[in-house]
N, C-alpha and C positions, 0 to 999 in steps of 0.2 A: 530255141528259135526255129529250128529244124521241122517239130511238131505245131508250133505256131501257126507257119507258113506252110505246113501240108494242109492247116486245116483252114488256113484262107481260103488258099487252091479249091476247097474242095466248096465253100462258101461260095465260093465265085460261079460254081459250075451249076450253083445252081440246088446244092445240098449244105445248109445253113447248118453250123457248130458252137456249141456253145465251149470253153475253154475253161474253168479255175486258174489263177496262178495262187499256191499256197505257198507258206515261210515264214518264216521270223522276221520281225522289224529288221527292217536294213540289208536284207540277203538279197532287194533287187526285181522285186514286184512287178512295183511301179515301170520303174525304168526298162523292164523287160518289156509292158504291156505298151513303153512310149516305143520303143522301136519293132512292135508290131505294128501299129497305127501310121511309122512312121512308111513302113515298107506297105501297107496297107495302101495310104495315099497316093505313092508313086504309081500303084497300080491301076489307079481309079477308082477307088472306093473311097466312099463317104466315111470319114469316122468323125465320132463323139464321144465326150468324155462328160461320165458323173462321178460325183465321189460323195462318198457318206460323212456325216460330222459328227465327231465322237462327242461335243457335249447335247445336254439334252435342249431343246427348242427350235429344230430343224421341224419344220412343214414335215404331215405325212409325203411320201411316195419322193423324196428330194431327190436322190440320185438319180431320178426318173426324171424329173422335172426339169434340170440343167439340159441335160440334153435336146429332149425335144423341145423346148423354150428357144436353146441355141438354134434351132433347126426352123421353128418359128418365125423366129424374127429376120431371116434372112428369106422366107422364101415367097412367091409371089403369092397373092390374094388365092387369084381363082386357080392356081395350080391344086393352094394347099386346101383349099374347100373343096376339090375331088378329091384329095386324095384323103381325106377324113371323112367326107362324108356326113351321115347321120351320126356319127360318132362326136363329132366337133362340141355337140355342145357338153358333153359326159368329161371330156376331153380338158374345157374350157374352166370346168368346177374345179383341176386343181392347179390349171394353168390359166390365171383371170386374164393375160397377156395378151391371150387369143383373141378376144374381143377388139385389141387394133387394128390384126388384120381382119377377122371375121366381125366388123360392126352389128352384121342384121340377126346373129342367132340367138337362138330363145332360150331359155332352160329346160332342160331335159326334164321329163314328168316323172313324179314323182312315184320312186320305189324301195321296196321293204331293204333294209342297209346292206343285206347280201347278194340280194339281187342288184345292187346300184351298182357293188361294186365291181361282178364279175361283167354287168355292162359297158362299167370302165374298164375293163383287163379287154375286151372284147374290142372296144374301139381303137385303146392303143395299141393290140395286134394288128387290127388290120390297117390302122395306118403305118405301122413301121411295114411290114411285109409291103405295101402300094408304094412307098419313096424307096423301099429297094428292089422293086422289080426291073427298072433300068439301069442301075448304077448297087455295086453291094453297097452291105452296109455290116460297118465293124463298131461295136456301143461298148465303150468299156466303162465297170463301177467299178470304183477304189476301194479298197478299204471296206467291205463286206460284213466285217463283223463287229461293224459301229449301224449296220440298215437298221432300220424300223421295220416290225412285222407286216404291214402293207406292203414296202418295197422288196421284201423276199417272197410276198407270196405273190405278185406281179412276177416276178424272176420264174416263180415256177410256174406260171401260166403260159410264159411264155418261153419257158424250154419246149413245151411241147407242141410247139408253133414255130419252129427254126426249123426243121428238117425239112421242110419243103418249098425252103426261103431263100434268098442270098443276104440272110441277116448272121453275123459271128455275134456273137455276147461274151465276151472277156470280164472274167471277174476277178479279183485280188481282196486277197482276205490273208489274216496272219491266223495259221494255224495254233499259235500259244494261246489258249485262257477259250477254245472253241470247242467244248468237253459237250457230255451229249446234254446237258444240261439247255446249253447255251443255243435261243434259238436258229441259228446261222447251221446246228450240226442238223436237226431236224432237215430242212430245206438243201443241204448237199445229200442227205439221203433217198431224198424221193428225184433230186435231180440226176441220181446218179443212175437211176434204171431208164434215163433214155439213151437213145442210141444213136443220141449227136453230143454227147456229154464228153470230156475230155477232161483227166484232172491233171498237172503238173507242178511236182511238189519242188521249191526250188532250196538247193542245198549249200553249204560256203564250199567256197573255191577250196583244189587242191595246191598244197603247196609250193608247186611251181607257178599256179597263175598269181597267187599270192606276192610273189617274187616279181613277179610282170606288173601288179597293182603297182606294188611299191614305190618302181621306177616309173610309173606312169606317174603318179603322186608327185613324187619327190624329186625328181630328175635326176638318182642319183643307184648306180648300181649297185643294190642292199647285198653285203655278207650272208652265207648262208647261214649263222648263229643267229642275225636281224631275220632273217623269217621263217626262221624257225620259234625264234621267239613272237614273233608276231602274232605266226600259223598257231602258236599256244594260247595266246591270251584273247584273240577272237574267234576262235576257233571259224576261220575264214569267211566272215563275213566281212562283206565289201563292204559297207558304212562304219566300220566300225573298224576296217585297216584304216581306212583315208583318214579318220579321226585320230587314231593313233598317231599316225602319220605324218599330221598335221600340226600334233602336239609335239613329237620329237621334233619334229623341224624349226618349232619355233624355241626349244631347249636348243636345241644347235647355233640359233642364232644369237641367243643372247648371252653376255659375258657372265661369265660362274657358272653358267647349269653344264651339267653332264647329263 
């Protein structure tokens, strides 16, 4: 959290960061990236969340699309037509939503599909940089290594457009089954030679905080053999104490289990 919050601080000042959180299921991702957002907020910054969907029939660019949709539909007409701009209507092809608030735009003319798309990388840069030039902005995607190749190489368009932003881009990806094979290792490799890149690989608790989980769990202050054995069998990871945990508990409650 330490490194989180240096790198808001520094997001704020005006030198935008982009972050990784990497892990195993259940070591706490998520929940880390919910109390960045959290602490993010009280500061005054805007944040949004996308999350990828592991089966297959998610829209191209989705984890993109939640977010600024979210941001969309809250925000005033003629605000959010400056602040897209020419871009709106590039914008609008994979967010048809826009057309509630922007009624009068046209379709963007027609160009060769690589060209179309780095127009689309082009527009949603510059609109997220224009909504956080007064106010930051902290965009976290979930789950990273369920994206679609569209929405990673939007990611990597726009790492190199944070550095002179007040935009953080918080990402969360489970480093098991992310081998160089897997397109997600590709796109942390060319992410990682910028120099607003930040990786933080999250590990299971040691066996004292183990012991803190427990009773926080269970209301009930665990022997050291209970987490010792615990600290064995999850090799400390916090979804997977509480689960445990939750399972002895209800062996405690019923008559005949030990």
């Amino acid at each position: 959290m330490a490194a989180l919050e240096a790198a808001l601080t520094e997001t704020i000042s005006g030198r935008g960061r982009m972050v990784m959180l990497a892990g195993a299921p259940g070591i706490g991702k998520t929940r880390t990236a919910q109390e960045l957002v959290s602490h993010a907020s009280n500061l005054g910054a805007q944040t949004f969340w996308g999350w990828c969907y592991e089966q297959e029939g998610s829209p191209p660019y989705w984890p993109w699309v939640q977010p600024i949709r979210s941001y969309i539909q809250r925000a005033d007409p003629k605000i959010l037509g400056v602040q897209m701009g020419p871009g709106a209507a590039d914008i609008c092809e994979i967010i048809p939503e826009l057309l509630d608030q922007l009624p009068d735009l046209e379709p963007p003319s027609s160009l060769e599909p690589e060209l179309a798309r780095f127009r689309l990388f082009e527009s949603i840069a510059t609109f997220l940089k224009n909504i956080a030039q007064n106010q930051s902005l902290v965009l976290v995607l979930d789950d990273l290594q369920w994206a679609d190749q569209p929405s990673l190489l939007l990611l990597e368009f726009l790492a190199r457009q944070v550095p002179d932003s007040k935009i953080m881009l918080v990402g969360t990806y489970r480093d098991v089954g992310v081998n160089r094979a897997h397109p997600l290792s590709n796109t942390l490799a060319r992410l990682a030679r910028s120099e607003a890149y930040h990786r933080e690989e999250l590990s299971g608790l040691e066996s004292e905080h183990v012991g803190r989980l427990i009773k926080d769990v269970s209301g009930v202050e665990p022997s050291e053999d209970l987490i010792r054995a615990v600290f064995s069998h999850t090799e400390g990871n916090p979804f997977f104490i509480a689960e445990v945990i939750r399972l002895l508990a209800e062996r405690w409650q019923t008559p005949g289990q030990s």
